[in-house]
C-alpha positions in Angstrom: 131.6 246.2 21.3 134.2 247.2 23.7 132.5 247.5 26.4 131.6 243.9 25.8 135.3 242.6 25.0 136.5 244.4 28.3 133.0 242.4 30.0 134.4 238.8 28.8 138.0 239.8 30.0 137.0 240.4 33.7 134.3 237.5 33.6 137.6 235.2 32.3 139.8 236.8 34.7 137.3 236.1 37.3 136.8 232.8 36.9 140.3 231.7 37.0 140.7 233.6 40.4 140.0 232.4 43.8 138.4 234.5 46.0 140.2 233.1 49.0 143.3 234.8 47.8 142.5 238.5 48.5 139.6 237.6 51.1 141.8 235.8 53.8 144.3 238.9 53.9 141.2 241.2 53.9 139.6 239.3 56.9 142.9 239.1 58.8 144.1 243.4 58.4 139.9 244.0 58.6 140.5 242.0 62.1 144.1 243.8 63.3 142.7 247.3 62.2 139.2 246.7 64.5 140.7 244.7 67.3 144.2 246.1 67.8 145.1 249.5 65.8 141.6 251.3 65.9 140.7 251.0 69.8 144.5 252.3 71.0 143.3 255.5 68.5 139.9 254.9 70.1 141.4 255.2 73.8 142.7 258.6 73.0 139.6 260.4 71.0 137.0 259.2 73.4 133.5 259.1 71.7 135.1 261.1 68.5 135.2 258.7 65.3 138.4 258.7 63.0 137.6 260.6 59.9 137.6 257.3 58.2 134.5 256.0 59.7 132.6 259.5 59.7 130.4 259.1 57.5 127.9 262.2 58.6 130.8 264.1 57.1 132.7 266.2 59.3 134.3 270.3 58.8 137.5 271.9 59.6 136.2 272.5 63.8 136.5 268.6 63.9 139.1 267.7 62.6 141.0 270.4 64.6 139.5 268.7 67.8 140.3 265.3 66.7 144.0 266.2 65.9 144.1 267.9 69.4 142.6 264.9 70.8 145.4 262.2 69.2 148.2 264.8 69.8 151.7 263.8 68.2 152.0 260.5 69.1 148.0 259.3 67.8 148.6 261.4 65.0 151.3 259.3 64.0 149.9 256.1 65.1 146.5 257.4 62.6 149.0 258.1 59.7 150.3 254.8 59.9 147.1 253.1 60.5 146.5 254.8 57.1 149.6 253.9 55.1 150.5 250.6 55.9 147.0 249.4 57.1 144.0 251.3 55.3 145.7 251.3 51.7 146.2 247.9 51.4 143.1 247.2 52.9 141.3 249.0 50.0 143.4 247.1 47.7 141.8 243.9 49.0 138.6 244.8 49.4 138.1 246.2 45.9 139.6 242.7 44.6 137.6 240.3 47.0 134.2 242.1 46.6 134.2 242.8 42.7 135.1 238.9 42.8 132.4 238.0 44.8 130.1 240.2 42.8 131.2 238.2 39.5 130.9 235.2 40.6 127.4 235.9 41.8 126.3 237.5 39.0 127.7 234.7 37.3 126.2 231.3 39.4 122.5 233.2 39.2 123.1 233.9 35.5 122.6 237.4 35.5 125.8 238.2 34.2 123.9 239.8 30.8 121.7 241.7 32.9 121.5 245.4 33.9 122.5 244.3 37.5 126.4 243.6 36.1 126.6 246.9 36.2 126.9 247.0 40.0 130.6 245.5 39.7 131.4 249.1 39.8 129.7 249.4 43.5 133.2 248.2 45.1 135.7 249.8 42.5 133.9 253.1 43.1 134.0 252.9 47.2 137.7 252.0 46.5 138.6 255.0 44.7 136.7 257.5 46.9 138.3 255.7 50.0 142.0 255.9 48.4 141.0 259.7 47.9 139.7 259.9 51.2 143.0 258.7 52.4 145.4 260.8 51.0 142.9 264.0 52.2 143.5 262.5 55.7 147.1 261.7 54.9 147.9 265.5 53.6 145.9 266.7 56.7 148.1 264.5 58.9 151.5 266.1 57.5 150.0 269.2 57.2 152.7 270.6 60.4 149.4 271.8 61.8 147.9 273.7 59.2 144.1 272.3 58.2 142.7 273.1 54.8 139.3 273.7 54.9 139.2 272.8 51.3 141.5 269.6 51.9 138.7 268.9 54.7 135.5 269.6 52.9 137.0 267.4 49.8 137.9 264.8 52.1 134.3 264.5 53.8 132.8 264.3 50.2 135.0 261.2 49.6 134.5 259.6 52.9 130.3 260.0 52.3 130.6 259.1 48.6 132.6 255.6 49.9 130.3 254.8 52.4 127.5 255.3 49.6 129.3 252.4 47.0 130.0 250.7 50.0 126.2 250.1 51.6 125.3 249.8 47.7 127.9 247.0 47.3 126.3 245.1 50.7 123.0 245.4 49.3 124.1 244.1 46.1 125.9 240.8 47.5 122.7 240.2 50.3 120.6 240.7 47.3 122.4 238.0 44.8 122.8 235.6 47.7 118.7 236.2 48.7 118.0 235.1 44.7 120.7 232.6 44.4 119.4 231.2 47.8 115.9 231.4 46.7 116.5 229.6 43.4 118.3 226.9 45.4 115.4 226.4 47.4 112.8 226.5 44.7 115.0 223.9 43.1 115.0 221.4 45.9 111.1 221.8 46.7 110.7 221.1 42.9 112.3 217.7 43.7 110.5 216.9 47.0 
């Protein structure tokens, strides 16, 4: 019963929303994180991947190496890569994906079906990503000291994120594959 009134409340919200709101600020910070703040970080680590986009996982050897790698000043361009850049970009992402998501589920009329359930694909990548990031964050004020437990928690979040992430992709390319197909069926119908 609840779980149903909470269900209508998103699928009203939803449908008053534009999507273009939160995905044109996503695609513009997506585009100044990979084209201008990630390669400067990139010149300085070489063929080491921020802890961000390692999604192997990574332990406390790495991170050391990384941070030796950055030194002060790519340490404090990576924090504020993270405050001012990453966290917001979560923000966005979350919104403009579980949108996208709705109104999917909603133009192929699955919206009663088991496959609403994958709204929680982008919220849960969100959550382990904002995790992720304060792990990094700590270990990037951390004066030097590396928790090993700060690490190994970080890791899981960053492989968990990645996770909800490939299963929110797979869930859009899926919806759009039966919404296109539909589409198509319809117009042959006609012809």
């Amino acid at each position: 019963m609840i779980a149903n009134m909470i269900k209508q409340k998103i699928r009203n919200i939803s449908s008053k929303m534009s999507i273009w709101a939160s995905a044109i600020p996503m695609v513009i910070l997506f585009i100044v994180m990979t084209f201008v703040l990630i390669p400067k970080l990139q010149e300085l680590l070489g063929n080491m991947q921020l802890l961000d986009t390692s999604f192997g996982g990574y332990d406390a050897l790495y991170v050391h190496r990384l941070f030796d790698k950055l030194g002060n000043v790519g340490r404090k361009a990576y924090l504020s890569l993270e405050l001012y850049a990453d966290i917001p970009y979560i923000f966005l992402y979350v919104i403009t994906l579980t949108t996208l998501i709705i109104k999917l589920l909603l133009k192929n009329g699955l919206w009663n079906s088991k496959l609403s359930y994958s709204l929680m694909f982008p919220v849960f990548a969100g959550v382990f990503d904002f995790a992720e990031d304060i792990g990094v964050i700590s270990l990037l004020t951390g004066r030097g000291v590396i928790s090993e437990r700060v690490v190994k928690i970080t890791s899981i979040c960053t492989n968990i994120k990645g996770l909800f992430l490939g299963l929110t992709l797979l869930t859009i390319l899926f919806m759009l594959c039966v919404l296109g197909f539909r589409r198509f069926k319809r117009v042959s119908r006609y012809n």
